[in-house]
C-alpha positions, 0 to 999 in steps of 0.5 A: 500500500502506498504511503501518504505524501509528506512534508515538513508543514503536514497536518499529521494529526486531523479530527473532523467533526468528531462526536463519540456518544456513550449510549445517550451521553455525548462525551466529544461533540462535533470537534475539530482541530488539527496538529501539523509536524513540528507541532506540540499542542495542549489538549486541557480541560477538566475531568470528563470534558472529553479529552480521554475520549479523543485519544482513544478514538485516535489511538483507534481504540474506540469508533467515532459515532459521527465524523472522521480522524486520521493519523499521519494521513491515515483515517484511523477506521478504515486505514487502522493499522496503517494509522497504529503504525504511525502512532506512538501512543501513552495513555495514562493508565498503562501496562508494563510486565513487571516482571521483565527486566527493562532492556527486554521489554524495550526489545520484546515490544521494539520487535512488536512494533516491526523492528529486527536485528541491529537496528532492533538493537540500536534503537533499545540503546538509543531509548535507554540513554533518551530516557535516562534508562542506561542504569536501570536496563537490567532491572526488574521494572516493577523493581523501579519507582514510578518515575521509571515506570513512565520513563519505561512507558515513554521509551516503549511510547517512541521506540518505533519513531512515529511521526505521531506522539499521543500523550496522556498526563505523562507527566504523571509520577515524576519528581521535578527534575524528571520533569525536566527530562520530559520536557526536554524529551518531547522538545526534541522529539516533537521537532519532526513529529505532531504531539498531542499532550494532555496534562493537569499541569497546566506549568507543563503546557505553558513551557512545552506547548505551542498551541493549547486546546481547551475542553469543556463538556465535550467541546473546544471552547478555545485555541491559541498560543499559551501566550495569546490565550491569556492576553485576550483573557486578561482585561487589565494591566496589573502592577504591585508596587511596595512603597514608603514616604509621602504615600498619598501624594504617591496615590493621588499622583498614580490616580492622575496617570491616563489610563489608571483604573484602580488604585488598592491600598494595604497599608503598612508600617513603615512600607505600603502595598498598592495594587494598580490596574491600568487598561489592557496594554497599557505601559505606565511602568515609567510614569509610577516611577516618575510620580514615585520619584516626584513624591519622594517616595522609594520603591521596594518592589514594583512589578508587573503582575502576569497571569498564567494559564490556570486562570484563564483554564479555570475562567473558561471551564467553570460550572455555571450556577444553575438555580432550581426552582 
């Protein structure tokens, strides 16, 4: 069977209009979204928004009710095996035989995914030392902690080189500094390859991510860069200045400023903490420090105060308040 035709820019991963029903309920509805090579893309939010459902019906473990998918361009029900082939799949929960040290299960499932001989070899070796497995391959893998089990889980995850890489919390059991590692993993990995990558840390996906899909109940409610997401939620500019002198002077000065909302004082013996928010965008850091100097007042700490991507998770996947009559 002849392959698709690639290229560096390629949509290796596309869902069409996907809808999955359990029974009544309708877990993915009507979705659509697409990862292109090179890409890693955050799939987010809450328990039961969707998201487990979308990587099964990639991974080819469970038929769509309605619409299409398709993996490195294999439509994964009536080309599956061609699209398995491509994948490299880590769901959250996974099986590993515990009993087997980690160099023989790394060959044994090397060999179920169709490699041979030295490149068979080749490739353990290479996963070993990706994974910082090099110390641990004669061990009895449930001899290990569960840091390594997913280390073990990911080398299995990439072992074959698909152009594909699925990715539930992966994360999941690791120290902070494994979770170093795995970001450097799938940095590098994720140069050639698609990778979809769902986490609860929403740190992890501001640092690995370039694009970030937000769920909630069975739908995409947002899609953007990291960056952008949290800029068109955020409506204000925020500063958190720690001062001391002549603080009303200083206060009715940064009232004046064009722009300026509000002004919060907690006050304090002898320094004060304001909390100033300004317009969306608007650059007033120069013109506190001018009015701080003209008051004679000194700074301590001033900043600019920046969201991150948890905020804007919680304020797009929030249950809305019903009342019941």
């Amino acid at each position: 069977m002849a392959e698709p035709e690639t290229n560096g820019n390629e949509k290796l991963i596309v869902v069409d209009r996907l809808t999955r029903r359990y029974g009544r309920v309708t877990a993915v509805d009507d979705v659509s979204f697409d990862v292109r090579a090179g890409e890693i893309v955050g799939l987010l939010g809450p328990n039961g928004a969707g998201k487990s459902t979308i990587m099964r019906v990639l991974s080819g473990y469970l038929p769509p009710t309605r619409g299409k998918a398709s993996i490195a361009g294999w439509d994964v029900v009536t080309d599956s095996l061609n699209a398995r082939r491509a994948l490299g799949y880590l769901p959250e929960q996974f099986a590993l035989y515990r009993d087997m040290r980690v160099y023989d299960y790394l060959k044994y499932r090397a060999r179920l995914k169709g490699l041979r001989g030295r490149k068979c070899r080749n490739r353990v070796v290479e996963m070993l030392t990706v994974c910082n497995l090099e110390q641990t391959a004669d061990h009895c893998i449930g001899a290990l902690s569960r840091g390594y089990w997913q280390r073990v889980g990911l080398a299995d995850t990439l072992i074959h080189d698909p152009p594909v890489l699925i990715l539930d919390e992966p994360g999941l059991g690791l120290d902070p500094n494994q979770l170093g590692q795995l970001r450097r993993i799938l940095t590098e990995s994720g140069a050639h390859r698609a990778v979809l990558f769902s986490s609860h840390g929403l740190a992890e996906i501001e640092r690995i991510c370039g694009r970030v899909l937000i769920m909630n109940n069975g739908r995409i409610v947002a899609v953007d860069t990291p960056g952008r997401l949290i800029e068109r939620w955020r409506g204000y500019t925020r500063f958190m200045v720690e001062a001391s002198g002549d603080i009303s002077a200083f206060l009715q000065a940064c009232r004046q400023i064009k722009n300026v909302a509000t002004v919060t004082v907690e006050t304090g013996d002898p320094w004060n903490r304001l909390r100033i928010e300004a317009d969306k965008d608007a650059d007033i850091g120069s013109k506190l420090f001018e009015q701080a100097v003209r008051t004679g007042c000194v700074l301590r700490e001033f900043r600019r105060e920046q969201d991150h991507l948890d905020e804007v998770f919680a304020a797009m996947t929030a249950p809305v308040n019903q009342e019941v009559g």
